[in-house]
DRENTI-598918 format. One line per field, with one value per residue (C-alpha): chain; x, y, z; residue in one letter. Coordinates in Angstrom, 1 decimal. Layout:
<rs>
chaine: A / ...
xx: X / ...
yy: Y / ...
zz: Z / ...
residu: A / ...
</rs>
This chain:
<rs>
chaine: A / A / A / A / A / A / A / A / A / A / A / A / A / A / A / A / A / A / A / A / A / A / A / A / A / A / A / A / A / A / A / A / A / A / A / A / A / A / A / A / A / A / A / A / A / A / A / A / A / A / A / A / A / A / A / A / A / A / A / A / A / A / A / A / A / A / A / A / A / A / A / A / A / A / A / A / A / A / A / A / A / A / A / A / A / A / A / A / A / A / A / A / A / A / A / A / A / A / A / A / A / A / A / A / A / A / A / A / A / A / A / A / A / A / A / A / A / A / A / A / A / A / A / A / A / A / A / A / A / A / A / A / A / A / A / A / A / A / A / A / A / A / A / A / A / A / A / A / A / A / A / A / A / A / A / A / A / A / A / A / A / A / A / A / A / A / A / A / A / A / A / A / A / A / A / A / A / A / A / A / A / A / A / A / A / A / A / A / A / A / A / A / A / A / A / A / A / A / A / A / A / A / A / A / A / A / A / A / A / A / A / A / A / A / A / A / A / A / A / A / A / A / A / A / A / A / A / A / A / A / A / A / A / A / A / A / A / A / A / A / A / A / A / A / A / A / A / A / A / A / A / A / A / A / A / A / A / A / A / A / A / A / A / A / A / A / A / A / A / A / A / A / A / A / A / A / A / A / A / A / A / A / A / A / A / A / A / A / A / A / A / A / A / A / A
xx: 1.6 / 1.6 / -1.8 / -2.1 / 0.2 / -1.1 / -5.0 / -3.2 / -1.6 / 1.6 / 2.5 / 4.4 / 4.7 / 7.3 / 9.4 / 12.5 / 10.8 / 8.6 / 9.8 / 13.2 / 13.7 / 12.5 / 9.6 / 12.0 / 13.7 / 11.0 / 9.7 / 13.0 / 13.3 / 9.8 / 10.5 / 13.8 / 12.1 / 9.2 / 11.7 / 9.1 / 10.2 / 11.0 / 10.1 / 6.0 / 6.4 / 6.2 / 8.1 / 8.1 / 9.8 / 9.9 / 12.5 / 12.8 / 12.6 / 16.0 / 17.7 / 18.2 / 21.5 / 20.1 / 22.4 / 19.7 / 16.4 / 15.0 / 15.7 / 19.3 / 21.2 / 23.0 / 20.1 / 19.0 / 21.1 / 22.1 / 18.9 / 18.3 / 21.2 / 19.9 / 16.7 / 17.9 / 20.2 / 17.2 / 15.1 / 18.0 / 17.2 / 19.1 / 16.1 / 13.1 / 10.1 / 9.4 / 11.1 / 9.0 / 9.6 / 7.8 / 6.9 / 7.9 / 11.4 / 11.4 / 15.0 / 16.1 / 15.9 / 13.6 / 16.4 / 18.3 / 15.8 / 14.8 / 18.3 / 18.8 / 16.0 / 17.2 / 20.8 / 19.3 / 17.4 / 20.0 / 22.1 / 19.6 / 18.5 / 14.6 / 13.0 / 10.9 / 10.1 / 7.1 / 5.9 / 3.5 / 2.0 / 3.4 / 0.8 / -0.5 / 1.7 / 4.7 / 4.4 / 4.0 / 7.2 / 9.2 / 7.6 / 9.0 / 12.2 / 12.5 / 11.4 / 14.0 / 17.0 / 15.7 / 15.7 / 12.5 / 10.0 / 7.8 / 5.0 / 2.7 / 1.6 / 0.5 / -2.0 / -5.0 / -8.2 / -11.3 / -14.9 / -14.1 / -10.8 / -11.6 / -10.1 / -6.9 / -7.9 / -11.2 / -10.1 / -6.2 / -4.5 / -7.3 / -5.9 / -2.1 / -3.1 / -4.5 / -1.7 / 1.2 / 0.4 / 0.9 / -1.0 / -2.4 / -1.3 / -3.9 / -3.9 / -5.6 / -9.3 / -10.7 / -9.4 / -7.4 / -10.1 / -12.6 / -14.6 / -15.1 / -17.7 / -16.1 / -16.3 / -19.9 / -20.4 / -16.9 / -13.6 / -12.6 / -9.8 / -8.6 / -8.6 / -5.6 / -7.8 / -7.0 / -3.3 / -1.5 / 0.2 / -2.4 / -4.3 / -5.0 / -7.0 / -9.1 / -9.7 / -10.8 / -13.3 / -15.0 / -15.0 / -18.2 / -16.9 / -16.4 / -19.8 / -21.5 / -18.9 / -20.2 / -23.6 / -23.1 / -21.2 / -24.7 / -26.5 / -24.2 / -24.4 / -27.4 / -26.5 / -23.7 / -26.5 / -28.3 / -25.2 / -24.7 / -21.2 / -19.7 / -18.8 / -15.1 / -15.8 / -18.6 / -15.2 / -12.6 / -14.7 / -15.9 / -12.0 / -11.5 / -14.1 / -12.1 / -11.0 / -7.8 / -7.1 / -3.9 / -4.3 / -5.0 / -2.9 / -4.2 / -2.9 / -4.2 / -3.9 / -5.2 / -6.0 / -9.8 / -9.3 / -7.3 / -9.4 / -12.9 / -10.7 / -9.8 / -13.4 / -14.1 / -13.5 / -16.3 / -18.5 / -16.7 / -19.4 / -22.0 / -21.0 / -22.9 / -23.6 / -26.8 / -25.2 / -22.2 / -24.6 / -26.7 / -23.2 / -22.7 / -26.1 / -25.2 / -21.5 / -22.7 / -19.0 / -18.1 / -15.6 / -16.8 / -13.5 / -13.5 / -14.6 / -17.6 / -18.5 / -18.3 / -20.8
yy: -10.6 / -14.2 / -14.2 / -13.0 / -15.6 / -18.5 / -17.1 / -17.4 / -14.7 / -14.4 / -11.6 / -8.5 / -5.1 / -2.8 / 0.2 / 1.7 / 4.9 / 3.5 / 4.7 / 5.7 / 1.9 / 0.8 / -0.9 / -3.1 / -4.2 / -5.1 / -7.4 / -8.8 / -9.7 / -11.3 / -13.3 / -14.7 / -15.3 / -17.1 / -19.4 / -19.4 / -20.6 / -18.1 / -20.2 / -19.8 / -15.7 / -13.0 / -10.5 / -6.8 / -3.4 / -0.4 / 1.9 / 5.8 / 8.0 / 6.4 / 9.2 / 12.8 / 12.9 / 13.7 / 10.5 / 8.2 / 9.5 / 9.0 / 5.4 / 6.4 / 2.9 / 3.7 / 4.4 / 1.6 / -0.6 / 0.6 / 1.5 / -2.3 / -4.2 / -1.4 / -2.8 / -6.6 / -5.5 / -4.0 / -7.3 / -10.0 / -11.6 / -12.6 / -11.3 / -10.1 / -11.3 / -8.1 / -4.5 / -1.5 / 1.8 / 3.8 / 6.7 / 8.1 / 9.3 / 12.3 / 12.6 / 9.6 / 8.2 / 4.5 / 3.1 / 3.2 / 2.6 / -0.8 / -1.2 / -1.2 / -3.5 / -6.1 / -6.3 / -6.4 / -9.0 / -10.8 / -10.0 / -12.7 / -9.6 / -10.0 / -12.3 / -9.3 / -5.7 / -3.2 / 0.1 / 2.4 / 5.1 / 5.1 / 6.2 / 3.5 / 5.5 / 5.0 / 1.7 / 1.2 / 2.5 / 0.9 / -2.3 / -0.7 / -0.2 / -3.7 / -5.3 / -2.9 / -3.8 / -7.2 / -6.4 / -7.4 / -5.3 / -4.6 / -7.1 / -5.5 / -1.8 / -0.9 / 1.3 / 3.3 / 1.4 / 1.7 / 2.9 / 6.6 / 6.0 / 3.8 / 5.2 / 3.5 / 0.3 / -0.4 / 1.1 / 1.8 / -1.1 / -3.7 / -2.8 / -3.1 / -6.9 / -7.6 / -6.3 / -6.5 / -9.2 / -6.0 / -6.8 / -4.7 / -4.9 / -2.4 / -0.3 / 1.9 / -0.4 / 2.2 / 5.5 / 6.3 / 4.8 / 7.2 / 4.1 / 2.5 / 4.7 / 6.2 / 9.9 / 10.1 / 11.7 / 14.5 / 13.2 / 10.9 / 11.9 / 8.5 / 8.9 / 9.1 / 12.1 / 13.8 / 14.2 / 16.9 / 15.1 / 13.6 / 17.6 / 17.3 / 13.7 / 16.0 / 18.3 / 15.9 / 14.3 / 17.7 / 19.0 / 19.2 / 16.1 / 14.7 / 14.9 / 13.7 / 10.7 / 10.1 / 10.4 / 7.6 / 5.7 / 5.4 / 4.1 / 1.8 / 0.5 / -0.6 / -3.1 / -4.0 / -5.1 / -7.1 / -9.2 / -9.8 / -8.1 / -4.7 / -1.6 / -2.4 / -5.5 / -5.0 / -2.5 / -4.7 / -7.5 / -5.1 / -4.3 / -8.6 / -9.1 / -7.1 / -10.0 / -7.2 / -6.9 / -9.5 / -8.5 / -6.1 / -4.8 / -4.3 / -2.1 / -3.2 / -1.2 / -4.3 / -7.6 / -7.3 / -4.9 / -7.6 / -10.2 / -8.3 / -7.1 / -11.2 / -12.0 / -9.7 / -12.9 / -15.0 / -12.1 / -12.1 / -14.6 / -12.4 / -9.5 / -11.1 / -8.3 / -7.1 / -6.3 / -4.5 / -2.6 / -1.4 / -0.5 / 1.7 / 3.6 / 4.5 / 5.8 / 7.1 / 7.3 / 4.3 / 4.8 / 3.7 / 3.0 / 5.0 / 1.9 / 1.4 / 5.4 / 4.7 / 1.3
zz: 1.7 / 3.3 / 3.3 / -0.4 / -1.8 / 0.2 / -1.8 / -4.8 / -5.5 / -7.3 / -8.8 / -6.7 / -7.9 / -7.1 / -8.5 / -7.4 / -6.3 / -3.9 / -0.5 / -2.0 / -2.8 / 0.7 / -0.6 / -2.6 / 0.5 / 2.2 / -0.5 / -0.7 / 2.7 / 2.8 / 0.1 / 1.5 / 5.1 / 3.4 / 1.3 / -1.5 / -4.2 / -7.2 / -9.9 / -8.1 / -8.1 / -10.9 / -9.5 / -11.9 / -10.9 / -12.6 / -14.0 / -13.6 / -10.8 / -9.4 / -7.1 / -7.0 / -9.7 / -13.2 / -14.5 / -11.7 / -13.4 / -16.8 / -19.1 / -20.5 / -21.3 / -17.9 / -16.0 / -16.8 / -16.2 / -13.2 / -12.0 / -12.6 / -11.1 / -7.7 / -8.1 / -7.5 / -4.7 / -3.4 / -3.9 / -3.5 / -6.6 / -9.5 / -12.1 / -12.2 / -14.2 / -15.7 / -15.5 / -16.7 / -18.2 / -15.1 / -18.1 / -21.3 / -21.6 / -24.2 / -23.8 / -24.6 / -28.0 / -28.3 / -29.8 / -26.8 / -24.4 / -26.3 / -26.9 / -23.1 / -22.2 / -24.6 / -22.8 / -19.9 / -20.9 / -22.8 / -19.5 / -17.5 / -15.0 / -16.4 / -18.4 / -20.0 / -20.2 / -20.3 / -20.3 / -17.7 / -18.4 / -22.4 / -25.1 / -28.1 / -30.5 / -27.9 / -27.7 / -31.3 / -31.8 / -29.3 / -31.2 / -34.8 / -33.2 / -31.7 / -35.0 / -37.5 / -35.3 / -33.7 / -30.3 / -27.9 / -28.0 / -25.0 / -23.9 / -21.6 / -20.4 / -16.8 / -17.0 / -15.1 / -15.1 / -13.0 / -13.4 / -14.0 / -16.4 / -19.3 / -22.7 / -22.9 / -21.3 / -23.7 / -27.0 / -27.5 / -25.6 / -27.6 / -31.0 / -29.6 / -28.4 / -31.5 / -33.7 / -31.9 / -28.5 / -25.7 / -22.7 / -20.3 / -16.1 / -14.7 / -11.6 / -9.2 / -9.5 / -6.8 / -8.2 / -4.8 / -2.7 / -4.2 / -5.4 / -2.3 / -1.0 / 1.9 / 0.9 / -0.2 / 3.6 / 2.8 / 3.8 / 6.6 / 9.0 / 8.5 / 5.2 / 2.2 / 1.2 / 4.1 / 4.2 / 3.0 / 0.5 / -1.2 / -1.3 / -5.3 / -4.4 / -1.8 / -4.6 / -6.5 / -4.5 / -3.5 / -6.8 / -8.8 / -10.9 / -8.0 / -6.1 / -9.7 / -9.6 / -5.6 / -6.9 / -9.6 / -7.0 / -4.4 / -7.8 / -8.4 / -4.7 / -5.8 / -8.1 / -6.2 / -3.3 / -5.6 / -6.3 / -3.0 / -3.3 / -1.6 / -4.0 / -4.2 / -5.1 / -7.8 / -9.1 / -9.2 / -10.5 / -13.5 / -14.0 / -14.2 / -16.7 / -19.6 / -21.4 / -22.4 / -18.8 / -18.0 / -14.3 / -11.7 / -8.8 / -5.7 / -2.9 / 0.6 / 3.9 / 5.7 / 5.7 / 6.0 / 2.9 / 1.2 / 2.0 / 0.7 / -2.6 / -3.0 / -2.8 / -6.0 / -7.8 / -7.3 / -8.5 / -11.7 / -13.6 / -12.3 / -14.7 / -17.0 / -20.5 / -18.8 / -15.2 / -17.8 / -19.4 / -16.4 / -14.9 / -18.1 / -18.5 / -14.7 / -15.9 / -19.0 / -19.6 / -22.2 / -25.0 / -28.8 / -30.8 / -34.4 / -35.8 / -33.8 / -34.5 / -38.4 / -37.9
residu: X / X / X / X / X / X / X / X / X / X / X / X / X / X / X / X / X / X / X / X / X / X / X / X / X / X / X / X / X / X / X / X / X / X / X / X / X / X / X / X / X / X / X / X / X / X / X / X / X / X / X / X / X / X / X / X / X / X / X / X / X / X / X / X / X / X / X / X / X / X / X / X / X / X / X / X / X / X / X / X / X / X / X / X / X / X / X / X / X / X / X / X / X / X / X / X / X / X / X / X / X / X / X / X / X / X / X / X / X / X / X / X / X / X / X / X / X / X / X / X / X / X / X / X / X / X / X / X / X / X / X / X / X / X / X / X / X / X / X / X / X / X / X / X / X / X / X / X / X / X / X / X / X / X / X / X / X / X / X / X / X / X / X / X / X / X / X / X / X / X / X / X / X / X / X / X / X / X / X / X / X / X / X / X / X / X / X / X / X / X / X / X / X / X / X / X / X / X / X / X / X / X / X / X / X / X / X / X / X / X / X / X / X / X / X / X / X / X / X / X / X / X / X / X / X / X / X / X / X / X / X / X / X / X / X / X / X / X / X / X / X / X / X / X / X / X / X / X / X / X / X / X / X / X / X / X / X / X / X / X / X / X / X / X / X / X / X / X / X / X / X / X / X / X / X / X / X / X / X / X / X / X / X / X / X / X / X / X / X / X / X / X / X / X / X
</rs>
């Protein structure tokens, strides 16, 4: 973490379900041993999956709330710099959710609010709801986005940013590590593919999607070569040059796989519109809006 904010990162993702709130802790405590100042951090959380008691779970007013105030317990801080909806709630009406967000907002525990995983229509209406009753409506969604997921990112969340100013915070840039390359050869014992948890990602990988998206992967080595760039970063670089894209969250087991995902920035003015569009005639995968359909 040192060695990502002193490259210039600054922003820290968490959520209060990430090792039952240990993940939390230990960003806290870095922070405080570090003395960094806050005012240089963006510091976000999410909201949901709180604890095991129906009233911990979910994005009831008292969730929260509560779920919030854990959160900055957890962390040691006085706010965050953004607290997300960690999914849909279907349970819980929007008014209260955005309701909820606004007091805590209002309250001085974050200075705003998101959404993950929410549809465009979701969104939309936590934006009606904020406007009708003038609360604060969300400003940003976390979403999937790499080489093999591309939907949401490239032709919902554009229109949201151009109506309504909702920004998108993407994650998973290597699919689970699929992109990197390490499975073209089957699965690594080394690998997140290999434990038992993670069994659906192994399906994934050796299904027959899967060997077609390895497939496309070795082409796509190829281009990556000519840039003078590895896989991973030829990926996250191509997730960087969506001008929709606010930013992109890494997660690094080690610091030589920190460093190399760093370095996907200077290959960003190398995805020039012809290196794109090779990328896509490899992918064959790119979403056309309903306006580009009717042109």
């Amino acid at each position: 973490m040192t060695m990502a904010y002193e490259s210039g990162v600054n922003l820290f993702d968490t959520a209060e379900v990430y090792a039952a709130g240990k993940a939390e802790v230990i960003l806290g405590n870095i922070i405080k041993k570090k003395c960094w100042r806050r005012s240089s951090l963006v510091i976000t959380t999410k909201l949901y999956w709180g604890g095991k008691a129906e009233t911990e779970r979910g994005l009831s007013r008292k969730h929260i709330i509560e779920g919030l105030k854990g959160s900055l317990q957890r962390l040691q801080l006085e706010y965050v710099d953004v607290v997300f909806a960690n999914r849909p709630d279907t349970n819980t009406p929007m008014e209260e959710i955005v309701r909820a967000m606004t007091y805590v907002i209002n309250q001085g525990m974050s200075m705003y609010w998101g959404t993950s995983r929410w549809t465009a229509m979701e969104i939309m209406e936590a934006y009606s709801v904020a406007r009708q009753f003038n609360l604060i409506p969300p400003v940003c969604e976390q979403a999937e986005y790499h080489l093999f997921q591309r939907e949401k990112v490239e032709v919902q969340l554009p229109e949201l940013y151009h109506k309504i100013g909702v920004g998108a915070m993407t994650w998973s840039p290597l699919a689970c590590g699929i992109i990197t390359g390490k499975y073209q050869n089957g699965i690594p014992e080394t690998s997140r593919a290999s434990m038992k948890s993670y069994q659906w990602l192994k399906e994934k990988i050796v299904s027959e999607d899967g060997r077609k998206q390895q497939a496309k992967l070795k082409e796509l080595g190829h281009i990556a070569e000519k840039l003078g760039c590895t896989l991973p970063q030829l990926a996250v670089a191509w997730c960087l040059r969506n001008e929709g894209v606010s930013s992109v969250l890494l997660g690094s087991s080690s610091p030589e796989q920190l460093t190399e995902n760093l370095g996907s920035i200077q290959f960003l003015p190398k995805m020039t519109s012809h290196v794109v569009s090779d990328i896509d005639h490899i992918l064959g995968n790119k979403p056309y809006s309903k306006k580009e359909y009717r042109s």
